[in-house]
DSSP file (Angstrom, degrees, kcal/mol; ACC not computed):
  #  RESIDUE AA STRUCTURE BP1 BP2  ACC     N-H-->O    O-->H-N    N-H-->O    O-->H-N    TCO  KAPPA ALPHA  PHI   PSI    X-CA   Y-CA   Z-CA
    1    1 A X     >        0   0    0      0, 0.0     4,-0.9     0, 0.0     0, 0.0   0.000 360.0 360.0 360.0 -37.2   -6.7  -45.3   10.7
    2    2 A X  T  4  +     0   0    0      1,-0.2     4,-0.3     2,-0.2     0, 0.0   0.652 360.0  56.2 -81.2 -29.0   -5.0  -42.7   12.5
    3    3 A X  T  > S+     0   0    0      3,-0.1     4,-6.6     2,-0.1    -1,-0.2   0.813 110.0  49.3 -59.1 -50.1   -1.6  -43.2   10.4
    4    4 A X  H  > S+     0   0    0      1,-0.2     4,-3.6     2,-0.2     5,-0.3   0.912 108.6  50.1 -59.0 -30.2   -3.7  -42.6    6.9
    5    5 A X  H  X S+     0   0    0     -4,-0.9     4,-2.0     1,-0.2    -1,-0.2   0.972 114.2  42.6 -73.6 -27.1   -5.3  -39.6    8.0
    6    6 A X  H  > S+     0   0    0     -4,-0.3     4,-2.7     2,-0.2    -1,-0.2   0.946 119.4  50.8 -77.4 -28.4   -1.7  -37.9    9.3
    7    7 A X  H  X S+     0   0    0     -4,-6.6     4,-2.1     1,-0.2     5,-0.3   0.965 112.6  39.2 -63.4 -46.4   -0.5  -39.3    6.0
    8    8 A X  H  X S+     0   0    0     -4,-3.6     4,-1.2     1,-0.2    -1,-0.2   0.810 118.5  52.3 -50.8 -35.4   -3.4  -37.8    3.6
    9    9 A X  H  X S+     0   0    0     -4,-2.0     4,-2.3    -5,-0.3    -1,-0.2   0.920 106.9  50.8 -78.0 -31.6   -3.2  -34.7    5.6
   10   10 A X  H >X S+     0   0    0     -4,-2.7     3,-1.2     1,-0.2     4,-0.7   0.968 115.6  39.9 -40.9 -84.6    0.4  -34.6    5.2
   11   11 A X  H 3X S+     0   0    0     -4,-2.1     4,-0.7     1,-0.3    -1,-0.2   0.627 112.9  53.3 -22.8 -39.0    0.3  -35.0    1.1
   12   12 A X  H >X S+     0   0    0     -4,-1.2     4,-3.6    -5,-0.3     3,-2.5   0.998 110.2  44.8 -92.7 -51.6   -2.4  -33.0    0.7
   13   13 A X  H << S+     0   0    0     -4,-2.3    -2,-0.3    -3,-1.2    -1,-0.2   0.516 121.9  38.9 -80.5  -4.3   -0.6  -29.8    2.8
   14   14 A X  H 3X S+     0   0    0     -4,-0.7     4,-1.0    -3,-0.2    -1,-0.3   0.377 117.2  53.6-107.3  -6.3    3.3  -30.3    0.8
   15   15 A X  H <X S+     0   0    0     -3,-2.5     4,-1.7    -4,-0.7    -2,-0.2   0.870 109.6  50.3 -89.3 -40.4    0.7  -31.1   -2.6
   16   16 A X  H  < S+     0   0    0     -4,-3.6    -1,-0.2    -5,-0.2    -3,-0.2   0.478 115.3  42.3 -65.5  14.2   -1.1  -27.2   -1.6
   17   17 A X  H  4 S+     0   0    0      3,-0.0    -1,-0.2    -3,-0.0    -2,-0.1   0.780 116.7  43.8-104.5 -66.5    2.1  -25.5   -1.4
   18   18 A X  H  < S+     0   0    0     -4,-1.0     2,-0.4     2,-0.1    -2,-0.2   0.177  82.3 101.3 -86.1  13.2    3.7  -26.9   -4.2
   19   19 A X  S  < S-     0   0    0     -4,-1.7     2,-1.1     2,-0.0    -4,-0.0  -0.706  75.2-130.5 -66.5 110.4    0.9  -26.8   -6.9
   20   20 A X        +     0   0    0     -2,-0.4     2,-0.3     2,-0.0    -2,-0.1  -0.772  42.9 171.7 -84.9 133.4    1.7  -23.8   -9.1
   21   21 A X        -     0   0    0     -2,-1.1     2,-0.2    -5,-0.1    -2,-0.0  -0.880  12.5-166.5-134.1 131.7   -2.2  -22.2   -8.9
   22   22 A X        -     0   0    0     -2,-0.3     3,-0.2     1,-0.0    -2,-0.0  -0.927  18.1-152.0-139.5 141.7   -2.4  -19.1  -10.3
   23   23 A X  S    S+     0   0    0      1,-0.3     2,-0.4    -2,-0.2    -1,-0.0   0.852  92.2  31.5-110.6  -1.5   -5.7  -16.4   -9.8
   24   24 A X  S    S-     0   0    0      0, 0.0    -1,-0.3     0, 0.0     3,-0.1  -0.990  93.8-126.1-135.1 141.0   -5.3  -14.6  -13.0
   25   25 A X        -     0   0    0     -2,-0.4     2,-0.5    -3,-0.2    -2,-0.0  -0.203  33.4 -94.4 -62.9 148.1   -3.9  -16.5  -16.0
   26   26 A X        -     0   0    0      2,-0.0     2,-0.6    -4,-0.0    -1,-0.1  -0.564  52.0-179.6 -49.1  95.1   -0.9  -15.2  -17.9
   27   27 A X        -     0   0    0     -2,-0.5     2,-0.5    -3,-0.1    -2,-0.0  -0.823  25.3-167.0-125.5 120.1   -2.2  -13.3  -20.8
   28   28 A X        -     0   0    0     -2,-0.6     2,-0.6     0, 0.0    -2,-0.0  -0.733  23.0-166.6 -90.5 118.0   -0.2  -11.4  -23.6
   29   29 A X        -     0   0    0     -2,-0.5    -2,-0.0     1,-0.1     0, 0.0  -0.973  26.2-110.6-103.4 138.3   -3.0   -9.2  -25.3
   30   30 A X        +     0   0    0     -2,-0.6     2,-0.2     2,-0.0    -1,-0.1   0.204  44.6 176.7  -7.3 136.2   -2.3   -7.5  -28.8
   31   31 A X        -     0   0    0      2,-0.0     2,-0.5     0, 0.0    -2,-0.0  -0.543  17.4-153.4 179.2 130.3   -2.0   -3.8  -28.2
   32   32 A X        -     0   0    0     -2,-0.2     2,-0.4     2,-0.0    -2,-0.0  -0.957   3.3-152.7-113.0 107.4   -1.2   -1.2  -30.8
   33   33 A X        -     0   0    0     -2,-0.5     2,-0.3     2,-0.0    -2,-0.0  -0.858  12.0-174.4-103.9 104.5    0.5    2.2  -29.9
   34   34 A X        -     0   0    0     -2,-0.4     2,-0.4     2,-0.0    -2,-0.0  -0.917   5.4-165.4-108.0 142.0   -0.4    5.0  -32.3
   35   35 A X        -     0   0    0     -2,-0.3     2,-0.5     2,-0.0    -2,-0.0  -0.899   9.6-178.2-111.3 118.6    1.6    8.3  -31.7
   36   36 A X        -     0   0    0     -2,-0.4     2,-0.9     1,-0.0    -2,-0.0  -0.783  17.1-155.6-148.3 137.5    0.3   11.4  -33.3
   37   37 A X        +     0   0    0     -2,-0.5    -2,-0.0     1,-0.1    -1,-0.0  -0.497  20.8 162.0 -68.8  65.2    1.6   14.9  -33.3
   38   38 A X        -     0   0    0     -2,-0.9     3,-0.4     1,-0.3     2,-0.2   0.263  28.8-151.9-114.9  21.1   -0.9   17.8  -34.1
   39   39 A X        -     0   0    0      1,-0.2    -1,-0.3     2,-0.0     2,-0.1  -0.431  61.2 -19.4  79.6-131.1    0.8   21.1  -32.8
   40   40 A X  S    S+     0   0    0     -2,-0.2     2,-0.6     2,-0.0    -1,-0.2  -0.377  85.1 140.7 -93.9  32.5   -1.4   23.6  -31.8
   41   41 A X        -     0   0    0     -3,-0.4     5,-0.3     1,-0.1     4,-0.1  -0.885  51.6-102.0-132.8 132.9   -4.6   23.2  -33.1
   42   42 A X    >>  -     0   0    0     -2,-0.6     4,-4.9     3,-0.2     3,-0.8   0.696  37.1-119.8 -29.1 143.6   -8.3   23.7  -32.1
   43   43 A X  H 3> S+     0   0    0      1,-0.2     4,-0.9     2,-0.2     5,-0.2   0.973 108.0  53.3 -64.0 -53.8  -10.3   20.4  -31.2
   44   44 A X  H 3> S+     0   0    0      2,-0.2     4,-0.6     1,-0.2    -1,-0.2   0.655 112.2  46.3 -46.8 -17.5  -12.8   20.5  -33.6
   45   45 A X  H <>>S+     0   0    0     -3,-0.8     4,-1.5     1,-0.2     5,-0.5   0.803 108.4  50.3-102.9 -42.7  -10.4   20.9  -36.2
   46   46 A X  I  <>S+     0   0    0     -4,-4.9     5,-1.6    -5,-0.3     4,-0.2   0.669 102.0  70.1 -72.7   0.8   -7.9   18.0  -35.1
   47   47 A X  I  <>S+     0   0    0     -4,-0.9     5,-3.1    -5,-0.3    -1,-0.2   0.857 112.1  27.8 -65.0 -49.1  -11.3   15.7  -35.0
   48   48 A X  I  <5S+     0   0    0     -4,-0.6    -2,-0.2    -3,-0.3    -1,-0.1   0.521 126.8  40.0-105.0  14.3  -11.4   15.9  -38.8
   49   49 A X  I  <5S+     0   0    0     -4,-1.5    -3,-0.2     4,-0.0    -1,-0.1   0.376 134.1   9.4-120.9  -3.9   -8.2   16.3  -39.9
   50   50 A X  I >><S+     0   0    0     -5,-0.5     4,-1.5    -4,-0.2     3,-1.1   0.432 119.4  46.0-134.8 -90.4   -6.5   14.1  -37.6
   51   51 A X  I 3><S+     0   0    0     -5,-1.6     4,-2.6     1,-0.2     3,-0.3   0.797 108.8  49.5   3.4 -88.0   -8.5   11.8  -35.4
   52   52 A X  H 34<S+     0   0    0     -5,-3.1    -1,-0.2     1,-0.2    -4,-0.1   0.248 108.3  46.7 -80.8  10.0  -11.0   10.4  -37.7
   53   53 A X  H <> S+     0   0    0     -3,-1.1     4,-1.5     3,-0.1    -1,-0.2   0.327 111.7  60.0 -95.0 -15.2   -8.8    9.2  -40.7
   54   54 A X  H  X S+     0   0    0     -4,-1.5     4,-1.0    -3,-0.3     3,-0.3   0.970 105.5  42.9 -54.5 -67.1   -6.5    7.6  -37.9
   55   55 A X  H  < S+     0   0    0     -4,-2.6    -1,-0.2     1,-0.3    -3,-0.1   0.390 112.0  58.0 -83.5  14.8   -9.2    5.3  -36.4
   56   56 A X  H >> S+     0   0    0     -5,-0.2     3,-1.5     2,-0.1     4,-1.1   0.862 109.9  39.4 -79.6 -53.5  -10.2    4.5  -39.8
   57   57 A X  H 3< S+     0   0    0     -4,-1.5    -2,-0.2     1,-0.3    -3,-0.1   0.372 120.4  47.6 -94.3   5.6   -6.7    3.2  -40.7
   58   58 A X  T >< S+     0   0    0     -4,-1.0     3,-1.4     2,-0.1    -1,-0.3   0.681 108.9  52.5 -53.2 -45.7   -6.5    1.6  -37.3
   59   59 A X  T <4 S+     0   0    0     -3,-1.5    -2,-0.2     1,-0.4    -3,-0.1   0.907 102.3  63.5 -75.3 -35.3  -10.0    0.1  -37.6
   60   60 A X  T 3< S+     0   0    0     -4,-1.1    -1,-0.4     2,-0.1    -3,-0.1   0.739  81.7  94.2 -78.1 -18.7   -8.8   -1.4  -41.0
   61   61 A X  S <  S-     0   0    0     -3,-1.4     2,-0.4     1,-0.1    -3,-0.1  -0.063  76.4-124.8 -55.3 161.1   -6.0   -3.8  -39.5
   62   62 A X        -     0   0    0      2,-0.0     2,-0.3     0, 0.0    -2,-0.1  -0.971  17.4-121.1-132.2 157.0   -7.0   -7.0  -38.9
   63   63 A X              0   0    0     -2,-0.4     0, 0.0     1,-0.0     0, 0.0  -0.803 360.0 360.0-100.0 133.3   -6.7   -8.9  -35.5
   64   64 A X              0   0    0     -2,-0.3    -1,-0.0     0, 0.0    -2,-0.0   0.060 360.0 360.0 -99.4 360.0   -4.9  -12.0  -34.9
């Protein structure tokens, strides 16, 4: 009895080492870098001339 138990304790402590266990999974997400240049000009104005026809033609891509 006393043989099983050092053996099971063995196995089980060389099985927890060598178990690759991970606690956050390997994940590739999508991710899409838009760059955009708009000099010098006022926020309100780069909202509608720049901004918001960008995330439309972002928004229109389709996701995998």
């Amino acid at each position: 009895m006393l043989f099983l138990t050092i053996s099971l304790a063995l196995v089980g402590g060389y099985l927890a080492l060598t178990v690759p266990i991970s606690v956050f999974p390997n994940t590739d997400f999508p991710r899409i870098v838009v760059g955009v240049d708009n000099g010098v000009m006022p926020i309100d104005q780069m909202l509608v001339t720049i901004t918001r026809p960008v995330e439309e033609a972002v928004n229109s891509v389709r996701a995998c």
